[in-house]
MARDOSE-98373 format. One record per residue (C-alpha): chain; x, y, z. Coordinates in nm, 4 decimals. Last residue first. Layout:
<pts>
['A' [X Y Z]]
...
</pts>
This chain:
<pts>
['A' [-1.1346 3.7207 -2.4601]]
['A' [-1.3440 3.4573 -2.4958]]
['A' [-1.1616 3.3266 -2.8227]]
['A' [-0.8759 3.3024 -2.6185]]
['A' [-1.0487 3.1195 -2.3303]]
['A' [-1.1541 2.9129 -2.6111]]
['A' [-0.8460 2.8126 -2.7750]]
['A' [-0.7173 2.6991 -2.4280]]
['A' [-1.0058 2.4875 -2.3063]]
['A' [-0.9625 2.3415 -2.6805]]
['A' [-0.5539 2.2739 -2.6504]]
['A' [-0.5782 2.1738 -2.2604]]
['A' [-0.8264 1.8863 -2.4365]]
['A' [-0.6655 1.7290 -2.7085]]
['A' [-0.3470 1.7404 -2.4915]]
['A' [-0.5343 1.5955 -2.1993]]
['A' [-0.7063 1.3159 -2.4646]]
['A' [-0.3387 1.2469 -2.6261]]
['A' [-0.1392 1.1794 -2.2883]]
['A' [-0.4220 0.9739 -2.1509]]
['A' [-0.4210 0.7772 -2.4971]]
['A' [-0.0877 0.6822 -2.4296]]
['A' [-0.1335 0.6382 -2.0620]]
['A' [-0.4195 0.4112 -2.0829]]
['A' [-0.2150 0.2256 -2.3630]]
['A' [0.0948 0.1500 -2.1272]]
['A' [-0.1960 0.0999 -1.8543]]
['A' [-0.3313 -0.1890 -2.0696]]
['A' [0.0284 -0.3175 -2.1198]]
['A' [0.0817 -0.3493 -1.7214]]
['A' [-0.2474 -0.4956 -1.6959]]
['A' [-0.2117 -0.8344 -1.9288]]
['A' [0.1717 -0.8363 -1.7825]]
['A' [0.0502 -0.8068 -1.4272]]
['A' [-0.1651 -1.1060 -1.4982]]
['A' [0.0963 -1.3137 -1.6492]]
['A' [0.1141 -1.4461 -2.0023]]
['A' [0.1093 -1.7134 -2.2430]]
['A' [-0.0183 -1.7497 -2.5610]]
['A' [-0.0247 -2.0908 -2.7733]]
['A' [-0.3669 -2.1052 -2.6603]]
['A' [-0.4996 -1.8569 -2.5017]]
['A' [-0.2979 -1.9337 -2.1679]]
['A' [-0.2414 -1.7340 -1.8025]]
['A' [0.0690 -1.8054 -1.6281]]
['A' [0.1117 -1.7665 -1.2213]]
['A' [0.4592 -1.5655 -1.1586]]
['A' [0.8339 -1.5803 -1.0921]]
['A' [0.9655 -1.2910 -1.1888]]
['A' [1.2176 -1.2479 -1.4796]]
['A' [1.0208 -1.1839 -1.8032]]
['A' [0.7543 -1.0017 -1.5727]]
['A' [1.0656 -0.6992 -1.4570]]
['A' [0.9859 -0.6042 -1.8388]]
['A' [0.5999 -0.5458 -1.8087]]
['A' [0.6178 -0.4082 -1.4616]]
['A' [0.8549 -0.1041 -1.5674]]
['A' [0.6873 -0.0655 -1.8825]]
['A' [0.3356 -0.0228 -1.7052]]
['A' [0.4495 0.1923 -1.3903]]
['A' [0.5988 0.4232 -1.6578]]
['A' [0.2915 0.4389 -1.9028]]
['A' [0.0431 0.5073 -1.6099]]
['A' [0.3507 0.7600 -1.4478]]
['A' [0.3067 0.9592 -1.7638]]
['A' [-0.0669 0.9504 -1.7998]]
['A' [-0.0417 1.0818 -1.4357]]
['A' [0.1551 1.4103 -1.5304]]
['A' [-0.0319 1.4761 -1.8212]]
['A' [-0.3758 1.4901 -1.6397]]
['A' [-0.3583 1.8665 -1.6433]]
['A' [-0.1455 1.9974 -1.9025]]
['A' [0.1175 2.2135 -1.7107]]
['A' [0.4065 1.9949 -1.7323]]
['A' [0.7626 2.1367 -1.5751]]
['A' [0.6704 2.1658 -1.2230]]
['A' [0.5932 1.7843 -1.1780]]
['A' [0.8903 1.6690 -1.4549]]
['A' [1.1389 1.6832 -1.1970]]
['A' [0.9561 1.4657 -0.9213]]
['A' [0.8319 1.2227 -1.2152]]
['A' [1.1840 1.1503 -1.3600]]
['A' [1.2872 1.1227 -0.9714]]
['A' [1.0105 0.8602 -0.8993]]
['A' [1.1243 0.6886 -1.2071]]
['A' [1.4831 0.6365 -1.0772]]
['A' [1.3323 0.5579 -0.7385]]
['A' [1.0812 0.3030 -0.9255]]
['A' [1.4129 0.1124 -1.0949]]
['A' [1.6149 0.0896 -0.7692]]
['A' [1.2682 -0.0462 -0.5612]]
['A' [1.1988 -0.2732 -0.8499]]
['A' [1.5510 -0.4503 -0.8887]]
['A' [1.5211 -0.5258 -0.5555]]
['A' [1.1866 -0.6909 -0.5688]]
['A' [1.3495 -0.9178 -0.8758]]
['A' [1.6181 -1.0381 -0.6760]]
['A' [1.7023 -1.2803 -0.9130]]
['A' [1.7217 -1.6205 -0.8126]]
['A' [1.9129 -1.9005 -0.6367]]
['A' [1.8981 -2.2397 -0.6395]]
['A' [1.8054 -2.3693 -0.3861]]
['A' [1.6526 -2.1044 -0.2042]]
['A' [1.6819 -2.0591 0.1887]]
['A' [1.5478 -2.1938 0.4854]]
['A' [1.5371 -2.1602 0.9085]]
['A' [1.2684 -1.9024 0.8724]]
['A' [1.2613 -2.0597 1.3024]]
['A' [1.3937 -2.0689 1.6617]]
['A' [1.6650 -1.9143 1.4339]]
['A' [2.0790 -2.0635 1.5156]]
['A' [2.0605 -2.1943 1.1499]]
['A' [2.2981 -2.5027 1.1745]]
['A' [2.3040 -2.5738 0.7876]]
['A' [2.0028 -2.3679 0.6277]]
['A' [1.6764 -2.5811 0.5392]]
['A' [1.5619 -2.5913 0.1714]]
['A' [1.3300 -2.3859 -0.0261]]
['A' [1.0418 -2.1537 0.1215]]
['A' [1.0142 -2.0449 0.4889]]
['A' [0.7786 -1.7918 0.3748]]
['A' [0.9734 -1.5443 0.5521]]
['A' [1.2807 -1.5979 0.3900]]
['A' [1.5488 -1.7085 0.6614]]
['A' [1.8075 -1.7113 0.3544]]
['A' [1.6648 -1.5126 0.0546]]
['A' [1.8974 -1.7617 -0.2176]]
['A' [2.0704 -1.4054 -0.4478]]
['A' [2.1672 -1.3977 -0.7640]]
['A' [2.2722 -1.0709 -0.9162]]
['A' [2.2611 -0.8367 -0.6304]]
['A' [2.3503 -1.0832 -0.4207]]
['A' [2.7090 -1.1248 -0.5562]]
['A' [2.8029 -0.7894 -0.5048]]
['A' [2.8402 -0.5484 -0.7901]]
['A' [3.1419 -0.3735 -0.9406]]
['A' [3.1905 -0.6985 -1.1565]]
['A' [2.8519 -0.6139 -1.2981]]
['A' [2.9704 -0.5573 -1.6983]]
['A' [3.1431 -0.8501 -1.6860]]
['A' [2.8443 -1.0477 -1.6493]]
['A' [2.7749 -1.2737 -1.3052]]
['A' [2.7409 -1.6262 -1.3895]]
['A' [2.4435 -1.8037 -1.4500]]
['A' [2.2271 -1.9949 -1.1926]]
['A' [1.9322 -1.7685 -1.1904]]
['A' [1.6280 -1.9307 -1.1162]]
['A' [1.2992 -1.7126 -1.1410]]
['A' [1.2773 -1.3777 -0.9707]]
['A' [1.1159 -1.2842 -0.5959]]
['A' [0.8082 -1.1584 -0.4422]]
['A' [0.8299 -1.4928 -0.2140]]
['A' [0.7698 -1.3004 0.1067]]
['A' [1.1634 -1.2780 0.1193]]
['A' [1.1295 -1.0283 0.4254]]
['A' [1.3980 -0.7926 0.3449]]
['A' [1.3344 -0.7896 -0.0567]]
['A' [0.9388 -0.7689 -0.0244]]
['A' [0.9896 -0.4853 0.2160]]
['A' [1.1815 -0.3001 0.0001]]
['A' [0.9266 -0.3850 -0.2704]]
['A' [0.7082 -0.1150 -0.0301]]
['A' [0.9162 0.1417 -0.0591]]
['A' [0.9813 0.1730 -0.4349]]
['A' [0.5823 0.1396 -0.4754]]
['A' [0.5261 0.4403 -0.2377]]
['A' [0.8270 0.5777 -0.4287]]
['A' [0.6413 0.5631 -0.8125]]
['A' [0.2567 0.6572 -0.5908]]
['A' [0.4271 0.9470 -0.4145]]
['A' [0.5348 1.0629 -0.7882]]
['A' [0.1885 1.0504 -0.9227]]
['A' [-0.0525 1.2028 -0.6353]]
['A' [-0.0244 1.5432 -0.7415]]
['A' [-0.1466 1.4463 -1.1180]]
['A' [-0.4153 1.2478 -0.9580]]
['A' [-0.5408 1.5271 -0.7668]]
['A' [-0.4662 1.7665 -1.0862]]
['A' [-0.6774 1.5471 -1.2619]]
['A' [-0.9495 1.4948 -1.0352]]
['A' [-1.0543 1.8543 -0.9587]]
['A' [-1.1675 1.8497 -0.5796]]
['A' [-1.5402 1.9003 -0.5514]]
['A' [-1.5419 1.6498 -0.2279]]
['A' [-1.7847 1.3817 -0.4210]]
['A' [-1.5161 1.3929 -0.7320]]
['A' [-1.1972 1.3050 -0.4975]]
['A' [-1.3918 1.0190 -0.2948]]
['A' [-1.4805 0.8885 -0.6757]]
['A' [-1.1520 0.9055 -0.7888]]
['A' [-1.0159 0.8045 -0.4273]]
['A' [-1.2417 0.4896 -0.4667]]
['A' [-1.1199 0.4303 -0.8348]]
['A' [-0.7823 0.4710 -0.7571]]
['A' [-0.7612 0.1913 -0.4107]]
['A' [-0.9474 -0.0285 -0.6440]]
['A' [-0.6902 -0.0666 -0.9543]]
['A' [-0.4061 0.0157 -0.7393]]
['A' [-0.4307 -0.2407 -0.4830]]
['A' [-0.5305 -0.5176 -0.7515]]
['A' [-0.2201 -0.3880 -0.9568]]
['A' [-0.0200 -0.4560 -0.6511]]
['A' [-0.1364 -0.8844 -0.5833]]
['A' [-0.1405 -0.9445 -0.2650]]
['A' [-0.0888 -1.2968 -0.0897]]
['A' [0.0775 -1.3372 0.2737]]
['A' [-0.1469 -1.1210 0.5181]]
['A' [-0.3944 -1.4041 0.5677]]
['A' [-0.7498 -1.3566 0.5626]]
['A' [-0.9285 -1.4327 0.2460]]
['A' [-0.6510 -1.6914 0.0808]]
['A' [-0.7059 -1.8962 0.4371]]
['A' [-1.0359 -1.8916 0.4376]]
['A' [-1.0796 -1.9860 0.0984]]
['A' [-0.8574 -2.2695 0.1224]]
['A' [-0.8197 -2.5221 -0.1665]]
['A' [-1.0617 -2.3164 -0.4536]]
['A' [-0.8419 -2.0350 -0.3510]]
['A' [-0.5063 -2.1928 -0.3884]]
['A' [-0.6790 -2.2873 -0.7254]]
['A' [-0.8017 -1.9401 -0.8081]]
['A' [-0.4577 -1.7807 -0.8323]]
['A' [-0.4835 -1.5016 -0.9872]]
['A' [-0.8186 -1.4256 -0.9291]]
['A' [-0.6940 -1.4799 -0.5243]]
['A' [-0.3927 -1.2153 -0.6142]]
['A' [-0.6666 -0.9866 -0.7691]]
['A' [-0.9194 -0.9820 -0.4930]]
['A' [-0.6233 -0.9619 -0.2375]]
['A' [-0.4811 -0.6503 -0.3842]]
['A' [-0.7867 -0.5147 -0.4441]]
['A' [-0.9076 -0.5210 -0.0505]]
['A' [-0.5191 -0.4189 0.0361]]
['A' [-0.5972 -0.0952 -0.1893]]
['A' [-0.9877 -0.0386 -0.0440]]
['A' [-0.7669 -0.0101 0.2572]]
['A' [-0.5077 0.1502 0.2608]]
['A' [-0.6308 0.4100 -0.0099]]
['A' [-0.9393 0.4927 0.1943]]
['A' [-0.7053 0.5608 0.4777]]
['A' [-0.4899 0.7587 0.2491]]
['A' [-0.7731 0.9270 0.1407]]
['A' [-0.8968 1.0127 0.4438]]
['A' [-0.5533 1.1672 0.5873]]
['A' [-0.5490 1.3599 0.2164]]
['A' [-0.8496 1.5129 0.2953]]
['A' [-0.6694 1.8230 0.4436]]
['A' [-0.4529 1.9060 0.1279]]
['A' [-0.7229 2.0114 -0.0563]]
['A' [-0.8127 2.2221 0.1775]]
['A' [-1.1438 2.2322 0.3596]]
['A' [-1.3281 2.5810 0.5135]]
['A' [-1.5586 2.5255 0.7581]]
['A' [-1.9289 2.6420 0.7848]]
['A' [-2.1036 2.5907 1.1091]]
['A' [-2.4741 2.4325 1.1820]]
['A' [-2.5855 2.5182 1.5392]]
['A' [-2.6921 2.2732 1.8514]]
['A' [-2.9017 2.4513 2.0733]]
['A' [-2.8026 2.3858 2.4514]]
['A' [-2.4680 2.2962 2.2889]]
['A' [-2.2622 1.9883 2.4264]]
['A' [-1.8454 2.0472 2.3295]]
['A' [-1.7355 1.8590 2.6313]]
['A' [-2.0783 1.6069 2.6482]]
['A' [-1.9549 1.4819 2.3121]]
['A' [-1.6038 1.3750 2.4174]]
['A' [-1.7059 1.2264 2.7361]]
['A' [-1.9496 0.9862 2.5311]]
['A' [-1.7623 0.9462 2.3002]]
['A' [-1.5045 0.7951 2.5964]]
['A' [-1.7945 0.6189 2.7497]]
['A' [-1.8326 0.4445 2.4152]]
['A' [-1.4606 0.3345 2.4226]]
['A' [-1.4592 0.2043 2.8046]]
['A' [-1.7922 0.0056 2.7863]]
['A' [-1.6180 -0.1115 2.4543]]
['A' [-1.2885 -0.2258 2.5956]]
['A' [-1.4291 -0.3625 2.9314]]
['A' [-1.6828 -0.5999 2.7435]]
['A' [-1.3752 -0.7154 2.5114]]
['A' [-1.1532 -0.7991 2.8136]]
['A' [-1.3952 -0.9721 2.9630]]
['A' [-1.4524 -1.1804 2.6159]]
['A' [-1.0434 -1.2428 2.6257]]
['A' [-0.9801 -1.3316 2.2518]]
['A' [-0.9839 -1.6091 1.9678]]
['A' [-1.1531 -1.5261 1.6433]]
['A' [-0.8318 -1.6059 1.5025]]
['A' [-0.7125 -1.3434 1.2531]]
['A' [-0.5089 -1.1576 1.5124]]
['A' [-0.3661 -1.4521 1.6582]]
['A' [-0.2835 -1.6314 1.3375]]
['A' [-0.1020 -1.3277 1.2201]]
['A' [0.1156 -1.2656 1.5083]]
['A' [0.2344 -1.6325 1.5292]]
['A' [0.5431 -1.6898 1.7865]]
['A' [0.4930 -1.3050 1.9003]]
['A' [0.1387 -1.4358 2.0081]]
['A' [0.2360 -1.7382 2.1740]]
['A' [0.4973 -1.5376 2.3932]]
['A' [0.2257 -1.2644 2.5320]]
['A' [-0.0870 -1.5233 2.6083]]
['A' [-0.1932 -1.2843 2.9009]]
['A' [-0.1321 -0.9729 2.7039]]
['A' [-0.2467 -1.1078 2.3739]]
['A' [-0.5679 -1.2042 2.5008]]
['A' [-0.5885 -0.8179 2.6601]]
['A' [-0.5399 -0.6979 2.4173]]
['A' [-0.7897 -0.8995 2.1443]]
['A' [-1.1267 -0.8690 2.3358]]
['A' [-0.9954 -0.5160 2.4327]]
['A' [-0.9568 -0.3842 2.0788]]
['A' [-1.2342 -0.5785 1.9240]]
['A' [-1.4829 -0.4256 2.1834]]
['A' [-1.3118 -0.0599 2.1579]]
['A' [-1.4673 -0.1105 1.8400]]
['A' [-1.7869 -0.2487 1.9012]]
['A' [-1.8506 0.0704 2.1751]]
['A' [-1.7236 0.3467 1.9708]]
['A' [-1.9874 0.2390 1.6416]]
['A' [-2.2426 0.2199 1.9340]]
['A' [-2.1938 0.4632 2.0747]]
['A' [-2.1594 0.7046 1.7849]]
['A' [-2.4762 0.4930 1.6238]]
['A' [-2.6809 0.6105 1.9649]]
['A' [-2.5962 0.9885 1.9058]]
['A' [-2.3849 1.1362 2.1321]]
['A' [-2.4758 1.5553 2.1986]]
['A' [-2.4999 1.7457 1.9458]]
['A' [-2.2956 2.0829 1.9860]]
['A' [-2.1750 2.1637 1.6448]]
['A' [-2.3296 2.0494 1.3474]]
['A' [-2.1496 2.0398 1.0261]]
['A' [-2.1320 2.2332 0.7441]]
['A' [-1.8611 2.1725 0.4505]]
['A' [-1.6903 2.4680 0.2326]]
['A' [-1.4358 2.4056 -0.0319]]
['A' [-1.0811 2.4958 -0.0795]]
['A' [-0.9595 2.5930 -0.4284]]
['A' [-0.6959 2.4077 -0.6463]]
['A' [-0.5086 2.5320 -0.9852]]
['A' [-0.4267 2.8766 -0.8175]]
['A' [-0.0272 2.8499 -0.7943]]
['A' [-0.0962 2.8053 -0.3599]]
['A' [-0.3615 2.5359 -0.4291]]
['A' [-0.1197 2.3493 -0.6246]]
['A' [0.1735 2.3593 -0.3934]]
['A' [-0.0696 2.2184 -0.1259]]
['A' [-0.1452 1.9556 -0.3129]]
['A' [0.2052 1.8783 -0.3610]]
['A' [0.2900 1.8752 -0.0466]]
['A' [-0.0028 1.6699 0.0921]]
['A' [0.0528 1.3887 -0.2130]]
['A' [0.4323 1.4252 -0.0788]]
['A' [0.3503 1.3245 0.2795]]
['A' [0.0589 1.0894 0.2068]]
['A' [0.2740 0.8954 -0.0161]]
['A' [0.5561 0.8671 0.2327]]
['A' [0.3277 0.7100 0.4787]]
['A' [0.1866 0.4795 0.2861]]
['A' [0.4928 0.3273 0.1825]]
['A' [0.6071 0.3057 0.5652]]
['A' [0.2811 0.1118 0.6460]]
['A' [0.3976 -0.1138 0.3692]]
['A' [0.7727 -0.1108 0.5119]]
['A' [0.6548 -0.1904 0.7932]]
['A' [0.4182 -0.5198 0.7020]]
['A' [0.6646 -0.6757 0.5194]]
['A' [0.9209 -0.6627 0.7971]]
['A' [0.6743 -0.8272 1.0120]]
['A' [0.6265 -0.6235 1.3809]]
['A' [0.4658 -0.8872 1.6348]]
['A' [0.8509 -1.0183 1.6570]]
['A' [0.9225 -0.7031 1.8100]]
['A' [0.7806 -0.7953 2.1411]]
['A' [1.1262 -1.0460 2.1304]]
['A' [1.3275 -0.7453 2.1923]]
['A' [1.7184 -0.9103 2.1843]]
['A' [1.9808 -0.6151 2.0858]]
['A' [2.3059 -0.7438 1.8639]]
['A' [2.2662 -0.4046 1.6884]]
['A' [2.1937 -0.4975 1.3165]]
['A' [2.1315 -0.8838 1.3892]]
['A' [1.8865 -0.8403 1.6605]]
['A' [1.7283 -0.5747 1.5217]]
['A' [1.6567 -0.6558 1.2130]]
['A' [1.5780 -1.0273 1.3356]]
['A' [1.3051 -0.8351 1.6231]]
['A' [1.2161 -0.6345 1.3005]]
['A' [1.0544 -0.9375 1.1660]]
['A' [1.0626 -1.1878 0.8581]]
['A' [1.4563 -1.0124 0.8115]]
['A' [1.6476 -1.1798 0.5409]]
</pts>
């Protein structure tokens, strides 16, 4: 396992950068994730506005105004944060690759630092604004793509998504909570994906319907990035060991996976980031010095190789549905079969109505299963009547 790239790195290509301890595994392949979305969500939009099914829109904005107070201000807090933190990290360097997290949720910085990072930022508005200064500031129409708020949405996405993620994995466990609030709040350990995708999609829903762009061919170009944003990001879960992983799995290795190495059956996440299970004899780390005893199946693994299979399904099937909304219904009843089975394996807080037991991600993995369903029926229903009465029409 790799908690950082500096381990990557160090045991790919034998190359020691400790300033790449800052950079979790986790935390990459996240950013990665979002990455790849906004690429293909761009391409696709763009392939839609080219066949006709999206239109541009016009915005007005005024050109020429000079720095308003808010713009300063807004500049001036946040080049604050950035220089209180810098420059605390700069002159406490080795401390903060030893605990990246704890540094930047501390409210420990350099305040000097700080004042010289927002005087610096709000001059730099400033600068900006007197550059493009109008003696009579004028209101200009642009023209807006599709395609061109996909930069804010995936900003939006980020973050309303790791805002969900963290309401959901603290519902889910509300004792941890109940223990250390603070700690459940801020860390970067704990996120629960359904939570991401339950409040990052309602934002962009609502972003999508205040910008005039039709939701359900957003959604429907947003589908397949969403199946290998998902694929990417439980990469990251499988190289870190952030605890992501399957229940005990001490059997032997069926027949029918002989091809397979060991590891891809059972596997102990040695060095796991969570530094979970026991210690690992003469680990040469200066720490993640443990691994699970016994071993378990790597469910995160099993994830990434099942969404990529699904991502493809979605990729071919993009060009072949033309039912608005179809295309997303789909991916709801993929993403919720997919989660539902890998459940029976994963190691996971239990919810009880009596006799009934279940996880969270199995309670919302069947409702988007029936989402799906009836999202399939209601576009249907509904191409079929738009349909019927442009041919009455004409």
């Amino acid at each position: 396992m790799y908690p950082s790239l500096y381990y990557a790195f160090k045991d790919l290509f034998g190359i020691d950068l400790p300033f790449l301890k800052m950079f979790q595994s986790f935390g990459f392949f996240v950013a990665l994730s979002f990455l790849v979305a906004a690429f293909l969500w761009s391409k696709e939009l763009k392939r839609k506005e080219q066949e006709g099914l999206l239109s541009s829109t016009t915005t007005k904005y005024l050109k020429g105004q000079r720095a308003t107070k808010a713009e300063l201000l807004t500049s001036g807090i946040i080049g604050f944060i950035i220089g209180y933190k810098l420059l605390y990290i700069i002159f406490n360097f080795q401390a903060f690759t030893n605990d990246t997290q704890g540094f930047l949720l501390s409210l420990d910085g350099n305040l000097l630092g700080g004042i010289a990072g927002g005087v610096l930022s709000a001059y730099m508005k400033y600068r900006e604004k007197e550059k493009t200064k109008l003696d009579k500031p004028i209101w200009v129409e642009k023209e807006v793509h599709p395609y061109e708020h996909v930069g804010n949405m995936t900003l939006i996405g980020a973050i309303t998504g790791i805002l969900g993620a963290k309401l959901f994995h603290n519902l889910e466990n509300w004792d941890e909570f109940i223990a250390d609030p603070i700690d459940a709040l801020f860390s970067f350990s704990g996120l629960t994906m359904y939570g991401g995708l339950i409040v990052a999609s309602i934002a962009l829903i609502y972003y999508g319907y205040k910008n005039k762009i039709t939701i359900t061919h957003m959604i429907d170009a947003c589908a397949p990035s969403l199946m290998l944003a998902y694929a990417t990001g439980r990469i990251g879960c499988q190289v870190a060991g952030d605890g992501d992983w399957g229940i005990t799995n001490t059997a032997p290795k069926p027949g029918w996976l002989s091809w397979a190495p060991d590891w891809l059956w059972s596997y102990d996440y040695p060095h796991n980031v969570n530094s979970v299970g026991e210690p690992i004899a003469n680990c040469l780390t200066d720490k993640y010095c443990m691994h699970l005893v016994p071993p378990v199946f790597p469910t995160p693994l099993y994830e990434t190789l099942m969404c990529l299979v699904l991502f493809f399904v979605l990729w071919y099937l993009r060009k072949r549905i033309s039912t608005p909304g179809m295309l997303f219904s789909i991916y709801l009843i993929f993403n919720g079969v997919e989660r539902f089975f890998i459940e029976k394996i994963r190691v996971n807080t239990l919810y009880h109505i009596g006799n009934f037991a279940f996880t969270q991600a199995e309670l919302i993995s069947t409702l988007l299963f029936v989402v799906g369903v009836i999202g399939i029926w209601h576009f249907r229903k509904l191409n079929k009547n738009n349909t019927m009465r442009k041919a009455s029409e004409v």
